[in-house]
Structure formats: structure tokens, C-alpha cells
N, C-alpha and C positions, 0 to 999 in steps of 0.2 A: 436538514442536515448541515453540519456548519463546511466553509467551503474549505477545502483539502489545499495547505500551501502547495505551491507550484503550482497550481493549474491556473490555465489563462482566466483573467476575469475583468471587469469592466474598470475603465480606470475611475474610481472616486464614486463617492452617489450622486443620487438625480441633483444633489445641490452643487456640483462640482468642487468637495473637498476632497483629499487626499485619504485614504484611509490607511494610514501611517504604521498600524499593526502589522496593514500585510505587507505592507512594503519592506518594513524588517525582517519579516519573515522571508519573502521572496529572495532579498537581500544576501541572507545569514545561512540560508539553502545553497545558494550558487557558490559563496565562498568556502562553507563546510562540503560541499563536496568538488573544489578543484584545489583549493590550497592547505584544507585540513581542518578540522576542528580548532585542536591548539594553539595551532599557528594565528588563527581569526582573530583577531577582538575585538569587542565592543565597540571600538572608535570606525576600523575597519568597515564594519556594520552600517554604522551612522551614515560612513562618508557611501559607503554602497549606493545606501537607501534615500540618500538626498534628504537626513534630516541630520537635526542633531543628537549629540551623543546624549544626552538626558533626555529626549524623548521616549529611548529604549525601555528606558527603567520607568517610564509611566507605565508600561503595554507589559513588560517582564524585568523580572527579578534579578535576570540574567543571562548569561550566555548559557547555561545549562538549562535553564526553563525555557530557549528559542529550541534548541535540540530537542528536548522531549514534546516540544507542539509541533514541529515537523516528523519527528518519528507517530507521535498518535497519531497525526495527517494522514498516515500510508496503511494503517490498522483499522481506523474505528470505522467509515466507512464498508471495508468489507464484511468487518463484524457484524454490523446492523445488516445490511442484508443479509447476511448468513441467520441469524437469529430469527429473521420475516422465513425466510425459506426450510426452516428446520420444520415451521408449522405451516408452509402452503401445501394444497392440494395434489399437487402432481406428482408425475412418479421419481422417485429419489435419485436415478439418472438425471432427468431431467436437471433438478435440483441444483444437483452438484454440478452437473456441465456449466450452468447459468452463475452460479460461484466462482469457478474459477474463470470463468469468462469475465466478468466483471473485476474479479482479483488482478486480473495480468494487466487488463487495462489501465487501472489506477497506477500500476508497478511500472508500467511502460511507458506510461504517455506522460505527460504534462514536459516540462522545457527540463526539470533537472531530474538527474537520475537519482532523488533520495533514498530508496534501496541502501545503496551503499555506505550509507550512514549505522547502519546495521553490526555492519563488522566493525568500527571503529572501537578501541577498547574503552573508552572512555563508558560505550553504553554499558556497560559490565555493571558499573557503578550504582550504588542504591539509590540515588534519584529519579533514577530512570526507570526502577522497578514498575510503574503504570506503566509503560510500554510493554515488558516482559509479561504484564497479566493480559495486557488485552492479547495478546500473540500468542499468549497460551490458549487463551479463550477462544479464538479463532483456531487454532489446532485440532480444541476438541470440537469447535463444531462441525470441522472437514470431517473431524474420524468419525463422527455421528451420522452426518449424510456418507462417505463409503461404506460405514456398515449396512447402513438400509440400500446403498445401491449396488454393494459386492455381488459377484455371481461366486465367490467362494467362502471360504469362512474359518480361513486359517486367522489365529488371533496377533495379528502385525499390528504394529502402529500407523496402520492407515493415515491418521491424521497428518505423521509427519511425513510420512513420503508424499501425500500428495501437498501438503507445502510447501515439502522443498523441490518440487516439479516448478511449482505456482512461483516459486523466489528465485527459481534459475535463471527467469527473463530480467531479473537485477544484473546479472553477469553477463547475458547475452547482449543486454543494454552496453552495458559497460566496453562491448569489444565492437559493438556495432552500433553505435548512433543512430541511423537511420533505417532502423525499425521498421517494418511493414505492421502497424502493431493490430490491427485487426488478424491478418494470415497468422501472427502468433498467438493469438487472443483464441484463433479456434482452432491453431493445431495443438495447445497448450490444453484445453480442453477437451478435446477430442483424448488425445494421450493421458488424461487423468483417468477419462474411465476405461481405457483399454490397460492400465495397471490394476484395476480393481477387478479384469475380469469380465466386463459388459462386452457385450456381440455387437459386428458391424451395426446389426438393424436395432438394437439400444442405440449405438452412438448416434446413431440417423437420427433418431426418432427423436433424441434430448435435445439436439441441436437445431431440430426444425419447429419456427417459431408455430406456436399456438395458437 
């Protein structure tokens, strides 16, 4: 799995060079989310990342293609697990608990809050459309795993309530920095399947490892 901007990682490879990609990206994360997308530029970037400005354009095309590989950064991960668990063994509780458990974590943890790139209007825009499929795609795999873990079966858009449960800890991030992000990781999950309807002793049972 390729590794999700922001999150910590080792400086440079075993040969000790620089790996220049991520450091743009790290870079271009921190500044799009405390001084704004628009406001950023490319030189900006550069001078972040402790390279130069035409290194940028080796690694991206542009300031719009840094923004869409930190937006897929925050998606593809939990998609790929969600797609392993649509077809694991266990029961659909389960399932689902371990999804959004793993979703919050990626949403909450690492040093920048990219979440909030989200709302930016910029992502509206048709370049950005690969983000909008794979977050669709992860929508309908929540509302696939709620329906197999509903205890009711009224016909709601499950997927999206329980995403936008899973994407509240972008704003909860936002007002509180320092996060207990495990205690939100499993009250954020615990709370998904008590909107679907699962009983205390499902949520026990999803929650305790195997």
C-alpha cells in the first residue's frame, strides 16, 4: 500500500537520500491546510520542502495534482480495506466496526489535518473528480457493510450517515488538536453500529479482538 502523505515516516532510504516527492507533499499539506490552497504556490512549496522550485515539476504537474495525491492519501487506504472486508469471514458488525475504526485513525492521526481539504472549493473542480469516485466508492462500501449489519431495514442511505459520523472527526480535529485519537477511534465506532441498530452485546462482540 503506497504510504498516505502526512503520516510520519523514515527520513530518506537505506542509502540516505532525500525522497523529494514526499517532502513536497508533506510540505504542500501543511501549507494547504493553515494558509489555503490559493494562497500556496509552487515556489512557496519549494522553499517548504527545502528543494527547488523545478524539482516540483519532476514528481507533479502541479499544484492541482499535489492536492489530488494528498486528497487520494486520505481515501484509498480505507477503500482497500473496506473492499478485503466486504469479502472477510466475520460477522458484518464486526466488519464494519474494524472500518470505521481504521477510517478515523487515518482521519485523525498523522501531524496535518488533511480532512479539511475537503471543503475547499477548489475540490469541486473536474480534476479532482478521482477523489469524488473513490469517496463514492467508499460510501457504497459502508452502505454495503450497514446493510448486512442493520438490525432494521428501513431503506436510508446508510452509507452516508455512517460517513459522515466517520468525517465528523475532521471537525472534531479541527477544534481540538490534541485528540485522544484511539478513545475516538472506538467511540466513533462503537456509535456507527448503534445508528444501524446493533445491541450492546454486537457492539461488544465487534469490538473485541479475535
Amino acid at each position: 500500500m503506497a504510504r498516505r502523505p502526512g503520516r510520519p515516516r523514515a527520513s530518506g532510504d537505506p542509502h540516505g537520500e532525500r525522497d523529494t516527492r514526499q517532502d513536497v507533499l508533506d510540505a504542500a499539506a501543511a501549507l494547504f491546510c493553515s494558509v489555503g490552497f490559493t494562497s500556496t504556490s509552487t515556489r512557496a512549496i519549494a522553499d517548504a520542502a527545502g528543494v527547488r522550485q523545478a524539482s516540483i515539476y519532476h514528481h507533479f504537474a502541479g499544484k492541482d495534482a499535489i492536492l489530488l495525491e494528498l486528497l487520494l492519501g486520505t481515501v484509498q487506504p480505507s477503500l482497500e480495506l473496506a473492499d478485503a472486508l466486504v469479502a472477510a469471514p466475520e460477522p458484518a458488525p464486526a466488519r464494519l466496526w474494524s472500518l470505521v475504526h481504521a477510517d478515523v485513525a487515518l482521519l485523525a492521526g498523522g501531524p496535518v489535518n488533511l480532512g479539511v481539504l475537503y471543503v475547499l472549493p477548489e475540490v469541486a473542480a473536474e480534476q479532482f473528480a478521482p477523489f469524488h469516485v473513490l469517496r463514492a466508492r467508499l460510501r457504497a462500501r459502508y452502505s454495503e457493510l450497514a446493510d448486512a449489519a442493520a438490525a432494521r431495514s428501513e431503506a436510508d442511505d446508510r452509507g452516508a450517515l455512517v460517513l459522515g459520523l466517520v468525517e465528523s472527526v475532521i471537525l472534531r480535529r479541527r477544534d481540538t488538536p490534541d485528540l485522544d485519537v484511539p478513545v475516538v477511534q472506538r467511540s466513533v465506532a462503537d456509535a456507527v453500529l448503534r445508528l444501524i441498530g446493533c445491541t450492546p452485546t454486537q457492539i461488544a462482540a465487534a469490538s473485541t479482538p479475535s
